[in-house]
N, C-alpha and C positions, 0 to 999 in steps of 0.2 A: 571527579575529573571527567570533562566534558570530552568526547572523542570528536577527531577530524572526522567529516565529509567521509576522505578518503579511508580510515580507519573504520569509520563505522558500516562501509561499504562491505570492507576489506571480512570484518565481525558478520555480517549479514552474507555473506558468501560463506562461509564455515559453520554458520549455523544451519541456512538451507541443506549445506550437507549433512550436519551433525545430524538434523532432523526430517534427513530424508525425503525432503516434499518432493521434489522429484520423482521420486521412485514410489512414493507414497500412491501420486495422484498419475503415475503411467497411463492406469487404464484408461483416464478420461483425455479430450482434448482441453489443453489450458497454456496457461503464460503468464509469468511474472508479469508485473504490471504498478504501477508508480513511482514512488522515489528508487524501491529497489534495482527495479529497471533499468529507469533513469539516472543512475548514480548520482541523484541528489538527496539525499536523505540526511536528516539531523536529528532523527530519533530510530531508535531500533522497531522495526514494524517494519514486514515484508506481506506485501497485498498479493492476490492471485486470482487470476478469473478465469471459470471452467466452464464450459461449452453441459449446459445440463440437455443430458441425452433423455428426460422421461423415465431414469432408473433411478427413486427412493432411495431402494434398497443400498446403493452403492455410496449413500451418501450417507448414511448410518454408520455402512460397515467402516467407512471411511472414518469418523468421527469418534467411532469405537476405537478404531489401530490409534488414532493420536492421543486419546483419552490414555489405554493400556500402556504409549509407550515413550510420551511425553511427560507425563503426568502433570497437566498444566495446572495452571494456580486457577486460571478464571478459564471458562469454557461453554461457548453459546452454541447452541445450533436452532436456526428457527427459519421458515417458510416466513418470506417474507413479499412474497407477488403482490398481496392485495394493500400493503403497506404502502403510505403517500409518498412519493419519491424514492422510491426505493428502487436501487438498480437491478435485483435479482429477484432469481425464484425462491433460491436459497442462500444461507448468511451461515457461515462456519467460521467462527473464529474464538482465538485463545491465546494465551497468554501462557509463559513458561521461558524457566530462566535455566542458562548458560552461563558458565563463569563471570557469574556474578549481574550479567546484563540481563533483565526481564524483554523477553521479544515478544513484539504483537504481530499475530497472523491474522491475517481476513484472506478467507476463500466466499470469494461470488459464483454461484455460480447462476448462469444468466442465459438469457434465451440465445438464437442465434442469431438476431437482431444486434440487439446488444452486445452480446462476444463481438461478431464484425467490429461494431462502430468503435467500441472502446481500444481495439486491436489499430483501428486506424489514428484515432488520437494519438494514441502510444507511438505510434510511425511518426505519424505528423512531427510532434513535440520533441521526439528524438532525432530527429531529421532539421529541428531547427536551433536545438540545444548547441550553443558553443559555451566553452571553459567560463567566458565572463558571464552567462546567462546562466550559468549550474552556478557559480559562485555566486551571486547575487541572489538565486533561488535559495540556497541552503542558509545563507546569511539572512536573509529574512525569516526562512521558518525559526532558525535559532533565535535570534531575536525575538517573535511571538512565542517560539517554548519558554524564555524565559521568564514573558509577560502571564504567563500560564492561559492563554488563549488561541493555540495551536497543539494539538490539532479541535479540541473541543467549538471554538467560535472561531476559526479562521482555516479555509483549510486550506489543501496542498493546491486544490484546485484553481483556484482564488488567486494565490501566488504565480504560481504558472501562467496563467492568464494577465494576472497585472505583467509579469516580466517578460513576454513572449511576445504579448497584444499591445501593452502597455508600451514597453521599455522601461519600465521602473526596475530603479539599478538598486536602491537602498530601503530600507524599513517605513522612512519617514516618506521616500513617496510612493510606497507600497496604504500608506496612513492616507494619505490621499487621494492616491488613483481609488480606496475602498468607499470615501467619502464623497465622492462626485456621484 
């Protein structure tokens, strides 16, 4: 059973709490950030971007606490600065299951360049988000989850931008705005 938008929203706010990222990542500066955010989300995955201050150390111990007290199924941590396109310095994420739902975490954390800009997107995008633009967003990523081409070949980004830039209200001219 496929959960609503609003349910899986609803799941993804009890789980950040269940799993304390909050309170996990106090020390650093950070922010929720994509579908979580933006209350468009069609699959369980809560992103986050953290402000990397120059402290390693803090990003270990970090990935130590979630290792100890998650105990996730799958678990990356890698520098990834010199990596081609890649938005950070560092990549933390994991996977670990909640009643019965497996959730994906990705922490960026990213220079202050990047923190800014990504932070202003996240304004932008939320600041032009209405009810039919989130509905038409999550109805398309569902759509491609169940083509099984989201999020692996098609991402959130992609969508956002067809239906924000675009106007593409449906899958099929999501099919096309990707094709031009």
């Amino acid at each position: 059973m496929r959960l609503s938008a609003t349910e899986l929203h609803d799941e993804a706010r009890n789980f950040v709490e269940y799993a304390q990222l909050g309170q996990r990542l106090e020390s650093f500066d950070f922010y929720f950030t994509g579908s979580y955010a933006l209350d468009a989300m069609a699959w369980p995955d809560v992103d986050i971007n953290v402000r990397f201050a120059g402290h390693h150390e803090d990003i270990f111990a970090l990935g130590s606490e979630i290792l100890k007290a998650l105990s996730p199924s799958w678990f990356e941590l890698r520098h990834t600065a010199n990596e081609p396109d890649s938005p950070g310095i560092y990549f933390l994420g994991f996977e670990t299951r909640r009643h019965s739902i497996l959730w994906n975490v990705d922490i960026w954390f990213l220079d202050d360049d990047r923190f800014a800009a990504n932070r202003d997107w996240l304004q932008a995008t939320s600041s032009a988000m209405t009810s039919k633009r989130r509905d038409s967003i999550v109805a398309i990523k569902q759509s491609l989850l169940t083509r099984g081409v989201y999020p692996t070949q098609r991402s959130s980004m992609e969508v956002y931008a067809a239906v924000l830039n675009g106007d593409v209200r449906d899958v099929e001219e999501f099919d096309a705005w990707c094709s031009q």
